[in-house]
C-alpha positions as CSV (number, residue, x, y, z in Angstrom):
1,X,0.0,0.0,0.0
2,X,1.6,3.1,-1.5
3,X,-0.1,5.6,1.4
4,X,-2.0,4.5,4.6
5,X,-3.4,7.2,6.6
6,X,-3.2,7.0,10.4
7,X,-0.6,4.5,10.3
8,X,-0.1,4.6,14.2
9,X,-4.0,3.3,14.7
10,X,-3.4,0.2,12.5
11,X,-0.5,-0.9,14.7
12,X,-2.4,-0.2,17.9
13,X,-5.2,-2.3,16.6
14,X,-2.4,-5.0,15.9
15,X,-1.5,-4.8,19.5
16,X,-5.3,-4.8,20.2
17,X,-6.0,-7.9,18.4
18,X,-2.6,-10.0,20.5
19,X,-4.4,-9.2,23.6
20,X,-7.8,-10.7,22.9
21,X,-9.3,-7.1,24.0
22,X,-12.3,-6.9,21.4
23,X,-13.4,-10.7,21.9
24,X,-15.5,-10.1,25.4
25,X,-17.1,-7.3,23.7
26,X,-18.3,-9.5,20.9
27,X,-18.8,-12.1,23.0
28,X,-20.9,-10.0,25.8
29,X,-22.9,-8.4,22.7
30,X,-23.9,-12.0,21.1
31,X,-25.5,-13.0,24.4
32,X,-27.5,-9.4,24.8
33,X,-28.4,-10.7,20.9
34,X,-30.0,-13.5,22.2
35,X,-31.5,-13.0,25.4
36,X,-33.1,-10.4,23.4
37,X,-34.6,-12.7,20.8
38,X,-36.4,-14.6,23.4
39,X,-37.3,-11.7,25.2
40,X,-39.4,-10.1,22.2
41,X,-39.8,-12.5,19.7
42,X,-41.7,-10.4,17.4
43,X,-39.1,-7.9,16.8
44,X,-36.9,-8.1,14.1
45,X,-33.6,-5.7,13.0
46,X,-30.7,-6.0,11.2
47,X,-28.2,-6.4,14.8
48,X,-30.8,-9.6,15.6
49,X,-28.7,-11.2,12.5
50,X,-25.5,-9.6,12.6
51,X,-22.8,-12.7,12.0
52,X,-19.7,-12.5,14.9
53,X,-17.3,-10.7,12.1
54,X,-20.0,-8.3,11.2
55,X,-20.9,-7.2,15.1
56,X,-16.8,-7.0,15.3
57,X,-15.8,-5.0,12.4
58,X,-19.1,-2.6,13.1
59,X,-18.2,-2.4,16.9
60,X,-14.3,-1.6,15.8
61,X,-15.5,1.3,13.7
62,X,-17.1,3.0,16.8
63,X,-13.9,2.3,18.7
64,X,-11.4,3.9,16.6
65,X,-13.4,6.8,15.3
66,X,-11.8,9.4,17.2
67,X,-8.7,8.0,16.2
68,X,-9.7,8.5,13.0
69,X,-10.5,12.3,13.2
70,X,-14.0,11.2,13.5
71,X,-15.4,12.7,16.9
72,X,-19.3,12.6,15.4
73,X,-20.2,9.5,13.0
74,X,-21.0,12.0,10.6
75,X,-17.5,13.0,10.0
76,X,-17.2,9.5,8.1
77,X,-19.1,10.9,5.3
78,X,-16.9,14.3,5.2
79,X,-12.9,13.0,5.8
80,X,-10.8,10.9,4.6
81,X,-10.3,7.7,6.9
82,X,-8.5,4.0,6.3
83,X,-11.5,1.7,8.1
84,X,-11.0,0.1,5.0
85,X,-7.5,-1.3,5.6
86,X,-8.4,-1.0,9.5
87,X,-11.2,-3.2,9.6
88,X,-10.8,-4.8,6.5
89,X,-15.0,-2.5,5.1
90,X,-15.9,1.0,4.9
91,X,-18.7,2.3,6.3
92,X,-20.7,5.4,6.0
93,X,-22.5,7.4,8.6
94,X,-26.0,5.6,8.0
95,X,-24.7,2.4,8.6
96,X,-22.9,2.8,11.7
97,X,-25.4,5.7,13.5
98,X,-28.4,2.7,12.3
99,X,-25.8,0.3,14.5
100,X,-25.8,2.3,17.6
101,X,-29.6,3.0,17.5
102,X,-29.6,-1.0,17.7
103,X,-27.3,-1.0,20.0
104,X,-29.5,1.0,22.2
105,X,-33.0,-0.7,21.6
106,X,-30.6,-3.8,22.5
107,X,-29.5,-2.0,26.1
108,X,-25.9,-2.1,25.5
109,X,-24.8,0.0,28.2
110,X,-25.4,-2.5,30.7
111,X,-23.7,-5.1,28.6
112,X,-20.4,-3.6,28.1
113,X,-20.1,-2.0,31.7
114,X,-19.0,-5.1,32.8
115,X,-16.1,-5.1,30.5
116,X,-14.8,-1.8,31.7
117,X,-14.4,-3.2,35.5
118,X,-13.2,-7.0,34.3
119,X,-9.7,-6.3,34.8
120,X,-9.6,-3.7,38.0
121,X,-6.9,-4.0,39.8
122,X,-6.6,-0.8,42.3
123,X,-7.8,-1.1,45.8
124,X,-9.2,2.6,46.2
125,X,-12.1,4.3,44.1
126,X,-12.2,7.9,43.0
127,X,-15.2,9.2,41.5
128,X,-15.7,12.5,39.7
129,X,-18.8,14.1,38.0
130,X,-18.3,15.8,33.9
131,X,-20.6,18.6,33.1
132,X,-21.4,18.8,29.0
133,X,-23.6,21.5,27.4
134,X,-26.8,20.3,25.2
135,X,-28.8,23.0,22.7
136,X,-32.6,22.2,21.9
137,X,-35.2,24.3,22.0
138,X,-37.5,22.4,24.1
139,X,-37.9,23.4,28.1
140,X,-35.1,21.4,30.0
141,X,-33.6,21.1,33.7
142,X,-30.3,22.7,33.9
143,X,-27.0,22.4,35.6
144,X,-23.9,24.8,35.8
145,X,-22.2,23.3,32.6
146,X,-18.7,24.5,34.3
147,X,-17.1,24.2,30.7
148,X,-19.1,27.3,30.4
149,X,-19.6,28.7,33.2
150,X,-23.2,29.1,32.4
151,X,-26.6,27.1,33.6
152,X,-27.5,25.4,30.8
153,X,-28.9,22.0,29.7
154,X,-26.7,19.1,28.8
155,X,-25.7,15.7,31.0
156,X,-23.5,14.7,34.0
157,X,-21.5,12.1,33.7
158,X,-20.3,10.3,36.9
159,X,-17.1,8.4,36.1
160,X,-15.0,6.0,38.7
161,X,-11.6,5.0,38.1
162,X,-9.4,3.0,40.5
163,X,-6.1,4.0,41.6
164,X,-4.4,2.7,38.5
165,X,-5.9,5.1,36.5
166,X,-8.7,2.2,35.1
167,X,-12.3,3.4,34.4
168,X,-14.2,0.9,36.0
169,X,-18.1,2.8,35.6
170,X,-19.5,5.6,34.1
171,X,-23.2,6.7,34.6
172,X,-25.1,9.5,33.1
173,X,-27.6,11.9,35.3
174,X,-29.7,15.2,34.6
175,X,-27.1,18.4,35.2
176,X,-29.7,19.8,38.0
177,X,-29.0,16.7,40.3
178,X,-26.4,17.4,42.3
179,X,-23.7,14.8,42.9
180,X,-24.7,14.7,46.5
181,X,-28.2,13.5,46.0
182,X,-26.9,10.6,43.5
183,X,-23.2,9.7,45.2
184,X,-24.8,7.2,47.6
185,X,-26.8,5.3,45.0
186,X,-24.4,5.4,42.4
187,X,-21.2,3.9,44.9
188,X,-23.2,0.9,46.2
189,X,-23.0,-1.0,42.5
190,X,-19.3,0.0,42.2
191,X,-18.7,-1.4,45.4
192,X,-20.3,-4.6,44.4
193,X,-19.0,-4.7,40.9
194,X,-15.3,-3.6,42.1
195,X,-14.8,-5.5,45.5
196,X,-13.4,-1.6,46.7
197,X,-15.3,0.2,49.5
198,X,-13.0,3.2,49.6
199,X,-14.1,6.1,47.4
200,X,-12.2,8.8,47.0
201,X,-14.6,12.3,46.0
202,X,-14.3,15.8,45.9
203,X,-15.7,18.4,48.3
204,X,-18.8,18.1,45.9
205,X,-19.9,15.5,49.0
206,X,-18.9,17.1,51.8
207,X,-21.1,16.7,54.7
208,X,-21.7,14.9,58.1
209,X,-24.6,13.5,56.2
210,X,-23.0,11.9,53.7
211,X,-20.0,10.4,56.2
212,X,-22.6,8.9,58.3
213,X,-24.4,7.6,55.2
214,X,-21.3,5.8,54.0
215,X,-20.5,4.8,57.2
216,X,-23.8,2.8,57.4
217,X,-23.2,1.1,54.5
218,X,-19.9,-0.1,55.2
219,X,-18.3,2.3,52.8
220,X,-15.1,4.3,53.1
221,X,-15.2,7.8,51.8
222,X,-12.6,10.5,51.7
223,X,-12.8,14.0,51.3
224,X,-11.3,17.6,51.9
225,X,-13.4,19.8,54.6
226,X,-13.7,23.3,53.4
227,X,-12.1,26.1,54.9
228,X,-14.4,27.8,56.7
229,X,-15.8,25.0,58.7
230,X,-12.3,25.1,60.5
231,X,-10.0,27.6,62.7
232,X,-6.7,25.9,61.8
233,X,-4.9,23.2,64.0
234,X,-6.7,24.2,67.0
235,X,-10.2,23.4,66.0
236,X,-8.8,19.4,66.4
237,X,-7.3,17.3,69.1
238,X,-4.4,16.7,66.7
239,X,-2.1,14.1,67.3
240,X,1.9,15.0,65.3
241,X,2.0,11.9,62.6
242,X,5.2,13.1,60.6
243,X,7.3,16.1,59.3
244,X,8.3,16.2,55.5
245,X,11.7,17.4,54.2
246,X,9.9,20.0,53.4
247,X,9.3,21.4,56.6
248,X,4.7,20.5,56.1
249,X,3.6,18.6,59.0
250,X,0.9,16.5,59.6
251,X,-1.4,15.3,62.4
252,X,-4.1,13.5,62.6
253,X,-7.1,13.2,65.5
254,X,-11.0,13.9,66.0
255,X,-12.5,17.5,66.8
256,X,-11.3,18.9,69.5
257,X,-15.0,19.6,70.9
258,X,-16.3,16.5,70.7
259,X,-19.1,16.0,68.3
260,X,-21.5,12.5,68.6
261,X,-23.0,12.8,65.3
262,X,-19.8,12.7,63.4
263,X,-18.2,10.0,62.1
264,X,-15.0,11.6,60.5
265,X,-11.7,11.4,61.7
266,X,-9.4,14.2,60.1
267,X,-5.5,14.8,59.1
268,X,-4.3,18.0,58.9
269,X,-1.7,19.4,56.5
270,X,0.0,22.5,57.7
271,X,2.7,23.7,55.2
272,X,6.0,25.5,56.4
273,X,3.8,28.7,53.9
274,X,0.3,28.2,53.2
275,X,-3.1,27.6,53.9
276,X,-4.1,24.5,56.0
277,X,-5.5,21.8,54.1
278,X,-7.6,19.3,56.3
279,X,-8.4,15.9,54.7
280,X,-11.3,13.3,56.2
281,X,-12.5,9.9,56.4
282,X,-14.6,7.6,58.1
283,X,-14.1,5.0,59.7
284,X,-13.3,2.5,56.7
285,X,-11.4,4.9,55.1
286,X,-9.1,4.9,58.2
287,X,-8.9,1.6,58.4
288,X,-7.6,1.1,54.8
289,X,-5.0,4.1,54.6
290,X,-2.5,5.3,57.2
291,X,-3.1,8.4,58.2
292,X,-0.2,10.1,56.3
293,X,-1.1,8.6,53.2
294,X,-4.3,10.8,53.0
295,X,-2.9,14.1,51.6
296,X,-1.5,12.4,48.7
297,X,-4.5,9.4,47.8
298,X,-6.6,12.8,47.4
299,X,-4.0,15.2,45.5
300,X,-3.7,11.8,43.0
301,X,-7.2,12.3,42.2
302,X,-5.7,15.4,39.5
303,X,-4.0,13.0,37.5
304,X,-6.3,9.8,38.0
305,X,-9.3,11.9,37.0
306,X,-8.7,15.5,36.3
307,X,-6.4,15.2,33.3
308,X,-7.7,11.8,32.1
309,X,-11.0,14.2,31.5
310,X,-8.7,16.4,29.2
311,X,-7.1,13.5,27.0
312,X,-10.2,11.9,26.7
313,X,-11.5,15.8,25.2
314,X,-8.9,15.4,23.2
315,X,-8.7,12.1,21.6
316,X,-11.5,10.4,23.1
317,X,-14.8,12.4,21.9
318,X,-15.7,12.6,25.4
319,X,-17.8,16.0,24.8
320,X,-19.5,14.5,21.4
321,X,-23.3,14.5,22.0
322,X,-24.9,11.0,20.1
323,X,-28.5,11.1,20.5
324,X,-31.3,13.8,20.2
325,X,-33.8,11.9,22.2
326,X,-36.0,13.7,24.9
327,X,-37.6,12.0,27.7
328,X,-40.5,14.6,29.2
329,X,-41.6,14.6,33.2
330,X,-42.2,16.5,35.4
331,X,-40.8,19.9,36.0
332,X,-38.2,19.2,39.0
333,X,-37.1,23.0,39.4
334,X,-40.9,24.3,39.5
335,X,-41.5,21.5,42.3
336,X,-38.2,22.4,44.0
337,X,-39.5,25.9,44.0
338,X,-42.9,25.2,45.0
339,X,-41.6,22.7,48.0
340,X,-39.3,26.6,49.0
341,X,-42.5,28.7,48.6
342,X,-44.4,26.4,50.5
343,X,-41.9,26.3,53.4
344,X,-42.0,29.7,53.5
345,X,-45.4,30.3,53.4
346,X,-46.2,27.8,56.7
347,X,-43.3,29.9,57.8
348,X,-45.2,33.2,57.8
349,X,-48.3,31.7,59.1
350,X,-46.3,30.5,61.7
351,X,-44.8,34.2,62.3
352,X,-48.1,36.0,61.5
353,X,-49.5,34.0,64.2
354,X,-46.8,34.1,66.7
355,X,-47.3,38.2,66.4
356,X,-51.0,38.2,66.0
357,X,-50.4,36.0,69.6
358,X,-48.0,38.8,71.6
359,X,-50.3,41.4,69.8
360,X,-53.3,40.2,71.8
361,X,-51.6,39.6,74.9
362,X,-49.6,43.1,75.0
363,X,-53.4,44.8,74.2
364,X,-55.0,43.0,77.2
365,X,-52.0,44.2,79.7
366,X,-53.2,47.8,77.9
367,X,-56.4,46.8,79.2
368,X,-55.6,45.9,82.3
369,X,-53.5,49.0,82.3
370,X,-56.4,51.2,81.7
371,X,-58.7,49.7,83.9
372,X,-55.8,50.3,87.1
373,X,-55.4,53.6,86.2
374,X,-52.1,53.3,85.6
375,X,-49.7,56.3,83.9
376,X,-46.3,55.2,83.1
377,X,-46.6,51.9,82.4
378,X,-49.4,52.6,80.3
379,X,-48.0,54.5,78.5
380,X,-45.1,51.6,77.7
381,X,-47.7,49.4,76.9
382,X,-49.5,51.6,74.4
383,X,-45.8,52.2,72.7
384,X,-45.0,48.0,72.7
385,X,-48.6,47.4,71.1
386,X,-47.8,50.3,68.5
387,X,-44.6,48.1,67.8
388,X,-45.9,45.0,67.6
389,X,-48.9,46.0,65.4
390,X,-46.2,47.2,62.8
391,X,-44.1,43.7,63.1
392,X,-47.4,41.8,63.0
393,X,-48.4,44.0,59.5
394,X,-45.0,43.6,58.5
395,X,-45.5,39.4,58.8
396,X,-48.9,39.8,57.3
397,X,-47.4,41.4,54.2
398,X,-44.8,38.6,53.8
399,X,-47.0,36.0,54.3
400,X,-49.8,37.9,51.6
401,X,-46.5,37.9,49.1
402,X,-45.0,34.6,49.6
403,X,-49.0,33.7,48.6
404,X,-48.9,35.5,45.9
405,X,-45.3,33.9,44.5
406,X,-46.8,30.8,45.2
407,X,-50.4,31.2,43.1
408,X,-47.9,32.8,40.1
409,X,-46.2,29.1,39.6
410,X,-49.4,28.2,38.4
411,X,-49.7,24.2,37.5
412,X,-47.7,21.4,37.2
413,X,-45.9,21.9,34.2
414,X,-43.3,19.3,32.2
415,X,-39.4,19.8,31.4
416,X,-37.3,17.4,29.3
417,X,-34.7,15.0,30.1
418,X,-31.7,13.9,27.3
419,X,-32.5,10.0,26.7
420,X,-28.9,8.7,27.9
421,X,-28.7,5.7,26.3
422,X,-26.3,6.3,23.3
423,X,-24.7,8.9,24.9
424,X,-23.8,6.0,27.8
425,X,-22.9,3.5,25.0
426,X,-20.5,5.7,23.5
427,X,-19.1,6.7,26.4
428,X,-17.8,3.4,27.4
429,X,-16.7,3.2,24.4
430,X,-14.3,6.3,25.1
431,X,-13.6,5.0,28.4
432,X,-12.4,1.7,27.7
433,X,-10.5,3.4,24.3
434,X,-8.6,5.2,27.4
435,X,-8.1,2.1,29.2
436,X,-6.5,0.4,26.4
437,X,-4.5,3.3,25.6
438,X,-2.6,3.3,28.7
439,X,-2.3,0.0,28.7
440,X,-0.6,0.3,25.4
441,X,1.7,3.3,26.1
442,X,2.6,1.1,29.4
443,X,4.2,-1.8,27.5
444,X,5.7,1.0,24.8
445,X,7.4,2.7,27.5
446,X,8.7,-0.2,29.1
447,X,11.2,-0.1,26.0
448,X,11.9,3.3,25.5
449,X,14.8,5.5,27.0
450,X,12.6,8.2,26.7
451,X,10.2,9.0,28.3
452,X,6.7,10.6,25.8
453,X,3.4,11.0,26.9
454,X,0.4,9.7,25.2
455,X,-0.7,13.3,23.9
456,X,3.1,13.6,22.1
457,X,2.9,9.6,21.0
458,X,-0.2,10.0,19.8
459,X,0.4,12.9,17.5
460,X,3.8,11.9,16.1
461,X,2.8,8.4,15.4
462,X,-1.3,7.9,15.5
463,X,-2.3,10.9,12.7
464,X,0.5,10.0,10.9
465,X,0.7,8.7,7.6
466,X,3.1,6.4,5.6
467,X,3.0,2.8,4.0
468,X,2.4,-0.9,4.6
469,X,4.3,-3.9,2.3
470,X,3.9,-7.5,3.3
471,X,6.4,-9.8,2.4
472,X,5.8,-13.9,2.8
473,X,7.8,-13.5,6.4
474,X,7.4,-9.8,7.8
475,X,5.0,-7.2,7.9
476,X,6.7,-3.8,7.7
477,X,5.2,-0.6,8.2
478,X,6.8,3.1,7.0
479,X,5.8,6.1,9.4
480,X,6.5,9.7,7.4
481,X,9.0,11.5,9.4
482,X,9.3,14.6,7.0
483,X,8.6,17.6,8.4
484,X,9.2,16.5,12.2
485,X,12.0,18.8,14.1
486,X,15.6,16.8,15.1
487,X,13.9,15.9,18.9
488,X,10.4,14.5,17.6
489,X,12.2,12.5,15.2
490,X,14.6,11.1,17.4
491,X,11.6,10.5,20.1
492,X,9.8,8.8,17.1
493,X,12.8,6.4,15.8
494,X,12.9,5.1,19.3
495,X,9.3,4.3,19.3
496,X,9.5,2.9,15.9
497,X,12.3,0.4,17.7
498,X,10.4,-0.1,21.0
499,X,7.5,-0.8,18.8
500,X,9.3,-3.7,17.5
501,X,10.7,-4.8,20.2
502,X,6.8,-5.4,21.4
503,X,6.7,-8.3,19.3
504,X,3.2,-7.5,17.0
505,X,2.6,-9.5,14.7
506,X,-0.3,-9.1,12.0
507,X,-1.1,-12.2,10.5
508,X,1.0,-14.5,12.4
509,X,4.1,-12.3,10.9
510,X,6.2,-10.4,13.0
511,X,5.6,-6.6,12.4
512,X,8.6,-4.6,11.8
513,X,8.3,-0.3,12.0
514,X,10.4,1.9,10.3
515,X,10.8,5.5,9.6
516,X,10.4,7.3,6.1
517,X,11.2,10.6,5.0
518,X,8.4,11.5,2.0
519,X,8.7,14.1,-0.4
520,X,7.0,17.3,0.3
């Protein structure tokens, strides 16, 4: 082959194919196939009778889309891209946006979750919540899409990965539920699913509630308090636990006014110049970790999660929207504001009555005033009533308003939900593309000398393009180098070498990689 595009994806799917990665997918989506068929007997579509090679080579092309420059399926139509010699067809759009819609009526999501968590190794769970921004023109809850910085619609992806860096589970919710209402409900399955009870979660969840929560489900959690719910070192009975080279030393101990409903035990960071940072956990949590392990299990969460969320941006498709499906119900911020107004409203009854109350009884010591003769301390009274008659007016006003707030809500009215399924589907998809990613750049770096990221690999060897001959003993494969300055070339010889010092092989023939210079 003259020119192959992309020349870096064919080799990772080489590597791909030696480590049996796409054969549990297959073989999970075969059995959704047929539990399917005897679920509903009288349906009938084209993924019902999809042959093993077919559901493979379909599958691959959602895989390595964004590989391919291909973020939205429809970007198969518009740029050039080498499924052809990837997956041995070439599909358009139609075809593979028709494969996904099956792949939701089939409930796919549930099947491939599994695979994500089938090789989790890490011990400790850290979970983090993605904002993405949606556009329609129908009435929709809305979150702070932090992208942004605005309150828009979209979706909120909740993602776990373990302390490898592995995404193990990924769930989509509506942007207005905040990750405090869901965090409980969504750890119990990982827990199962992951044999790890130690999750390891922003300040998004911190709260006593939550910590005793946890702690009654047998769950660790960790977390950072904020810094206004502490004085410093003296707000603990902080025990010295060790002193960095640095000169930052840490303790660790309970409050130091004991507190019966609190579950957390903290560790306290208090750099040599700085702010103190105080780090808690329950009672599994402190179990499971020493306590000078804290400070760094939660700073790890940057890299586990943080800038995993930025590659996967960038190379994953991880802010593609796939699916324009609405699901309508009920309108959760008019009932969240009718739920306030109504609080407020048995509020002011409850004021309005409390004043009506001391009005009554201050105007029947006037009274009784009166009816004594008394000067002075009739006077008083009279000045208290006057005082109390403007608070009780006052209360009667609120009360007449928060009313009137609540009669202008008017019914119950409907807002629109994104239907998550594809969206969910696809972003497995990314996640496990991550997975495999590292996975690969771990065994390439194992044979280099120098030390690239998977940002620099992938753009000096995956969107490159070159050539492919086959000879009856080797595969070799040419990468173009022109155009590259002295350093990337040199970093992208000794990939070349460490690539073939993997061992692939493509056809039972050892694959061999090798640098080209092309003419401009």
């Amino acid at each position: 082959m003259p020119r192959l595009a992309f020349v870096g994806v064919h080799l990772f799917a080489n590597w791909l194919d030696q480590q049996h990665t796409v054969e549990p997918v297959v073989a999970q989506l075969q059995q959704a196939v047929e539990t399917y068929k005897h679920g509903h007997p009288d349906e009938d579509f084209a993924l019902l009778h999809h042959r093993e090679q077919t559901l493979r080579r379909r599958f691959q092309a959602l895989f390595f889309a964004p590989l391919l420059g291909s973020e939205r399926l429809s970007g198969f139509d518009t740029h050039e891209h080498p499924l052809e010699t990837l997956v041995g067809r070439g599909y358009h759009s139609a075809t593979l946006g028709q494969f996904l819609g099956q792949l939701e009526r089939l409930g796919a999501a549930e099947v491939l979750l599994p695979v994500l968590s089938a090789d989790q190794v890490g011990q400790r769970i850290y979970v983090d919540g993605h904002m993405m921004a949606s556009w329609s023109r129908l009435p929709m809850h809305k979150g702070k899409i932090t992208m942004l910085g605005r309150i828009m619609a979209g979706s909120q992806a909740v993602m776990a990965h373990d302390d490898t860096g592995r995404a193990v589970l990924v769930a989509y919710y509506a942007p207005d539920l905040h990750l405090s209402q869901i965090i409980l409900a969504y750890c119990q399955p990982v827990a199962e699913a992951t044999g790890s009870a130690v999750f390891v979660i922003d300040r998004a969840v911190n709260s006593v509630a939550l910590a005793e929560a946890f702690d009654e489900q047998g769950l660790g959690l960790l977390c950072m308090l904020d810094d206004n719910e502490h004085a410093g070192l003296e707000s603990f009975e902080a025990t010295s636990v060790e002193t960095l080279e640095d000169g930052t030393r840490v303790y660790s101990g309970p409050w130091k006014e004991a507190r019966t409903d609190d579950p957390r035990h903290f560790v306290i960071v208090q750099a040599a110049e700085g702010k103190t940072l105080v780090s808690w956990g329950t009672p599994q949590g402190q179990d499971a970790l020493e306590a000078k392990e804290w400070p760094g299990v939660y700073r790890a969460q940057n890299e586990i999660q943080e800038h995993r969320c930025k590659d996967m941006i960038d190379h994953g498709a991880l802010n593609t929207n796939y699916g324009r499906k609405k699901i309508l119900g009920a309108d959760r911020q008019q009932q969240r504001q009718q739920a306030q107004l109504d609080q407020s409203l048995e509020t002011a009854h409850k004021r309005v009555d409390k004043k009506a109350a001391a009005l009554k009884a201050q105007q029947d010591k006037v009274a009784a005033s009166a009816s004594k003769g008394h000067g002075k301390r009739l006077e008083q009274r009279r000045r208290t009533v006057l005082t109390l008659e403007q608070a009780c007016t006052e209360a009667k006003a609120t009360q007449a308003k928060c009313a009137e707030q609540a009669a202008t809500l008017g019914p119950a009215g409907q807002r629109a939900d994104r239907d998550f399924r594809k969206q969910t589907i696809m972003t497995i998809r990314t996640l496990g593309l991550e997975n495999w990613l590292r996975a690969f750049m771990g065994a390439l770096t194992a044979t280099l000398h120098t030390k690239g990221s998977l940002p620099q690999v992938l753009s000096l060897l995956f969107e490159r393009s070159g050539s492919r001959m086959e000879t009856p003993s080797q595969v070799l494969y040419w990468v173009n180098s022109a155009g590259l300055s002295l350093a990337n070339r040199r970093l992208l010889s000794e990939v070349a070498q460490g690539l073939c010092a993997m061992g692939l092989q493509e056809k039972g023939k050892p694959v061999h990689v090798r640098l080209k210079d092309l003419p401009p």
